[in-house]
C-alpha positions in Angstrom: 17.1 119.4 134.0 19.1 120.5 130.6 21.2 122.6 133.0 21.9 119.1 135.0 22.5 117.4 132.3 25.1 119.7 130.8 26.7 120.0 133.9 27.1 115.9 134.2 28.6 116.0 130.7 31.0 118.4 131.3 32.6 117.0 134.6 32.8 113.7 133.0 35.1 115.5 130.6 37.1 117.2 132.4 37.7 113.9 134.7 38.4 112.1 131.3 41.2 114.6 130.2 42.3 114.8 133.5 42.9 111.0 133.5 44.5 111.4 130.3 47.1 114.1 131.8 47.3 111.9 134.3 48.3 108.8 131.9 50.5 110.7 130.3 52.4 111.7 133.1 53.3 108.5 133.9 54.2 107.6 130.6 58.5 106.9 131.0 60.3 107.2 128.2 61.9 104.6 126.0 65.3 104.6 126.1 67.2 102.3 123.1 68.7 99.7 124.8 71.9 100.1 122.5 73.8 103.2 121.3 76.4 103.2 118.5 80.0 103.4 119.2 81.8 104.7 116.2 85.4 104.6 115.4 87.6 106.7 113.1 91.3 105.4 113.2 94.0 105.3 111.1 97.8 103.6 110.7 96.9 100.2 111.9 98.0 97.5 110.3 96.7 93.7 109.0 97.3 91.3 112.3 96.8 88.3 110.3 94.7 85.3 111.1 95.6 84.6 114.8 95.0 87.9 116.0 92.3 90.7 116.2 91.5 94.7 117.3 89.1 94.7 120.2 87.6 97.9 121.9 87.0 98.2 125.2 84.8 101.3 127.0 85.9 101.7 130.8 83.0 101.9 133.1 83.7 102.4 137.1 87.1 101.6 136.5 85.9 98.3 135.1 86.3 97.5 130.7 83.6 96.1 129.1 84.0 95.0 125.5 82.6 97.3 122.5 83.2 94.5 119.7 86.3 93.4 117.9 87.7 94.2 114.4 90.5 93.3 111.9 91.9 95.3 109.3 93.2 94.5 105.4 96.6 95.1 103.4 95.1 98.0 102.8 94.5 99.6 106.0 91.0 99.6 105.8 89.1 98.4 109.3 86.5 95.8 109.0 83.9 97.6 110.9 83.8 101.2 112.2 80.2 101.2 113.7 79.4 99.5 116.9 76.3 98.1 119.3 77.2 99.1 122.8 74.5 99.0 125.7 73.0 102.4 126.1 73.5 103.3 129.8 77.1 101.6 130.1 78.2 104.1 127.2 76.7 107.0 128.5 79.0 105.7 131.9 82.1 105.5 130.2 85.0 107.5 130.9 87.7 106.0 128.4 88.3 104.1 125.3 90.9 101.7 125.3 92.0 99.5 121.6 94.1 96.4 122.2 95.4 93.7 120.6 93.7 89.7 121.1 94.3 86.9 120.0 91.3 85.3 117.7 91.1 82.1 119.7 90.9 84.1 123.7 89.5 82.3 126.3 90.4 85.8 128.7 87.3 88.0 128.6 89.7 90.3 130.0 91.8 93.3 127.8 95.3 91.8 127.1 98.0 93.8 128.0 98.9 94.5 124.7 96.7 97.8 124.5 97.8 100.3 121.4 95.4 103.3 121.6 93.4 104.7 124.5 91.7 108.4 125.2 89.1 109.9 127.5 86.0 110.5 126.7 84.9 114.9 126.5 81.1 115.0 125.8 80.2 112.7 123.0 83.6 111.7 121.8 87.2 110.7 122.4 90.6 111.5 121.3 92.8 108.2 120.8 96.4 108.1 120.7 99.1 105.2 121.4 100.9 107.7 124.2 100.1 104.6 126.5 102.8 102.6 124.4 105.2 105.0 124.8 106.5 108.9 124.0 109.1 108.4 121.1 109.6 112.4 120.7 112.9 111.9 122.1 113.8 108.8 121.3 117.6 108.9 119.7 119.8 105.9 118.2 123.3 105.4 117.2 125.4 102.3 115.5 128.3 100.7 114.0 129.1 98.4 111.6 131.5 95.3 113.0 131.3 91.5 113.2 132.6 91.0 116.5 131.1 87.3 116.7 133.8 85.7 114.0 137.0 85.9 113.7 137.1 86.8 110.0 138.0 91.0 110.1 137.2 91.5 106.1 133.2 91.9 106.9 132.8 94.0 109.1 130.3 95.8 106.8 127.7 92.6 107.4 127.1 93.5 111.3 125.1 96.2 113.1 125.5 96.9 116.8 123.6 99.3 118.2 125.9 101.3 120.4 128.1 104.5 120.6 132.0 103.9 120.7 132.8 107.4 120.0 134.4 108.3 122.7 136.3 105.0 122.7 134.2 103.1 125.2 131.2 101.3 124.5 128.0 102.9 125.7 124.7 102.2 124.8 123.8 103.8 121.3 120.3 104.2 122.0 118.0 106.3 123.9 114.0 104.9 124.0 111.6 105.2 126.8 110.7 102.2 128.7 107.7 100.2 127.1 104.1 99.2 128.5 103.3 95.7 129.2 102.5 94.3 126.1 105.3 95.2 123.8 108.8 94.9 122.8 111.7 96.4 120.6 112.8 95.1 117.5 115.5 95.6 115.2 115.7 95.1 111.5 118.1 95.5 108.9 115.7 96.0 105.2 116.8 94.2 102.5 115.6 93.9 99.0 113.7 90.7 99.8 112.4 91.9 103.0 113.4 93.2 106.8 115.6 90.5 109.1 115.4 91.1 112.8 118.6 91.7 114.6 116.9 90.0 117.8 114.2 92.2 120.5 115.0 94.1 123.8 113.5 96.0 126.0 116.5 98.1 126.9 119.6 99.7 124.6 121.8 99.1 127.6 121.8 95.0 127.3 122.1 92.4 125.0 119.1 91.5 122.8 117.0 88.4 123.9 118.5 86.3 120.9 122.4 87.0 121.3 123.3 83.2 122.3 120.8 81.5 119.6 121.2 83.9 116.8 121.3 81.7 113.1 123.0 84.2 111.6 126.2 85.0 114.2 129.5 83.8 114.1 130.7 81.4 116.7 133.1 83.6 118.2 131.5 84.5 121.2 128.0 87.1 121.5 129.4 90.0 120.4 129.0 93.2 123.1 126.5 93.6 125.8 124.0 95.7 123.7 121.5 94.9 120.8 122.6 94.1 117.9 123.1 91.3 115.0 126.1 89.8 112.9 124.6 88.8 110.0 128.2 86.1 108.7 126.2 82.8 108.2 123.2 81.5 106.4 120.7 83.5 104.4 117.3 85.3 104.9 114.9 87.5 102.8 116.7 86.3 99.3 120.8 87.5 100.7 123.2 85.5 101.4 125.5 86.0 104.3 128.5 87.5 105.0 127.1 90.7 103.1 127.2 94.5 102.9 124.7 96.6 105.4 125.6 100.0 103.2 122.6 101.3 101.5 120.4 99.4 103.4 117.5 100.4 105.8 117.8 100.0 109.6 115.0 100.4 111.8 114.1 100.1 115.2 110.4 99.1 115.8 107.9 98.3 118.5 106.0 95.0 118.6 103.3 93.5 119.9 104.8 90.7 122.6 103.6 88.2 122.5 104.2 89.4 118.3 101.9 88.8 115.7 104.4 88.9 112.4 107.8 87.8 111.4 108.0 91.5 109.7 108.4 94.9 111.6 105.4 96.5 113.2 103.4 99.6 113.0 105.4 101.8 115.4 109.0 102.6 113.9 110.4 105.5 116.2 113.5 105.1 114.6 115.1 104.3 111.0 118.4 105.3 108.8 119.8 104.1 105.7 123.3 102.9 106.0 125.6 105.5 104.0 127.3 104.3 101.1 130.7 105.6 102.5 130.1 104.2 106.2 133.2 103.6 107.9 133.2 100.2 110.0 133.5 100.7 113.6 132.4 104.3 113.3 129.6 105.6 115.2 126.5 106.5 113.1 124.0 108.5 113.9 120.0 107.3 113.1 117.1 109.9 112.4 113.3 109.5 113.6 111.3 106.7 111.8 108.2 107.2 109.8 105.4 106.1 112.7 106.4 107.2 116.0 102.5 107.4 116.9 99.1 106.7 116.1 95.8 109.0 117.0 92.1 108.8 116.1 88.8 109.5 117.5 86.0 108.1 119.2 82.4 109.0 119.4 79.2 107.8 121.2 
């Protein structure tokens, strides 16, 4: 009877551990609903109040939104750490930055899009190659003031083209832009930079060659970008004035833009020799930001 006894025990056991394998087995395991994103870039710059960073992961082809961000005068980005639903990270393929306005009523990614990189494993290498490649970009300009009819300052114009072989030709060389952005020229004085008017092309007249405040009223001026700065005033000068020693730069904005100053990207700059012959082709060297890279990891 013991014997029995023992026995009984002993099944019910084994059939209570098996049950407990059994449970156990069937245990799934918890997955977090949401990962963190995590962002490490550099170079970008304060959008000010009507615009924002957002991220965007691309899943089946599809974006889906990782959470937006702003950055200070400093440089410094608001947030670097983000929630993003577990499974759709895991999915994604690419990252993908672009630039929103803080009031959008377009769930969508504008086309203004600044950084983007695949994803290799856990993390992804960023870079704002989808803007353009600016590794060959070249630029050439003279001094003139072809919209007046005054010839004694010449030294208070810019026109971005090459006449060296005595016929006008377009003095510069960029790559075509992404949706989303235009080109810009400046001319940097002390009290700050004054646009020359936007383009998307060196080979034609910038978009503001008929309403320009500062031309004269002789005519546009040629068929390429390009600003005669011979009336009214901006950034503390007063017009007509002298362009030598000053900074000109050609820079890429945002369109539509988010500032009435120059942009991040600056593929090209120069400062205007001291003993700069009017009418004289001059030659422009790279700019300080001609890209901007970071990473990504999940």
């Amino acid at each position: 009877m013991k014997n029995i006894k023992l026995l009984g025990v002993l099944a019910i056991g084994l059939l209570a551990a098996s049950c407990a394998n059994d449970d156990d087995a069937l245990v799934t395991p918890i997955v977090p609903v949401n990962s963190t994103l995590s962002v490490n870039l550099t170079g970008l710059e304060n959008l000010g109040a009507d615009y924002k960073y957002e991220g965007w992961i691309v899943v089946d082809d599809a974006p889906i939104s990782t959470g937006v961000f702003t950055v200070n005068d400093s440089g410094v980005i608001s947030q670097t750490a983000f929630s993003v639903n577990t499974v759709q990270l895991a999915a994604a393929t690419k990252f993908v930055l672009s630039i929103e306005p803080t009031v959008d009523p377009d769930p969508a990614p504008s086309n203004t899009k600044i950084l983007a990189g695949d994803f290799s494993g856990n993390s992804a290498s960023v870079n704002s190659n989808l803007v353009a490649d600016f590794s060959t970009a070249t630029g050439k300009y003279i001094l003139a003031t072809p919209t007046d009819a005054d010839s004694t300052n010449e030294e208070s114009g810019i026109w971005f083209l090459d006449n060296s072989s005595g016929s006008n030709v377009a003095g510069l060389n960029l790559p075509a832009l992404a949706a989303g952005w235009k080109y810009e020229g400046w001319a940097v004085f002390a009290g700050g930079a004054v646009s020359t008017g936007t383009f998307l092309s060196g080979g034609v007249a910038d978009d503001n060659a008929a309403t320009s405040p500062y031309k004269g009223t002789v005519g546009n001026g040629p068929g390429y970008p390009g600003e005669d700065y011979v009336m009214g005033t901006a950034a503390g000068e007063t017009f007509p004035t002298d362009l030598k020693g000053k900074t000109i730069v050609i820079s890429v904005e945002p369109d539509p833009d988010n500032s009435p100053s120059p942009f991040t990207f600056k593929p090209l700059a120069h400062m205007v020799p001291a003993d700069a012959m009017n009418h004289t082709t001059i030659t422009m060297g790279a700019g300080p930001v001609t890209q901007l890279t970071g990473t990504v990891t999940r």
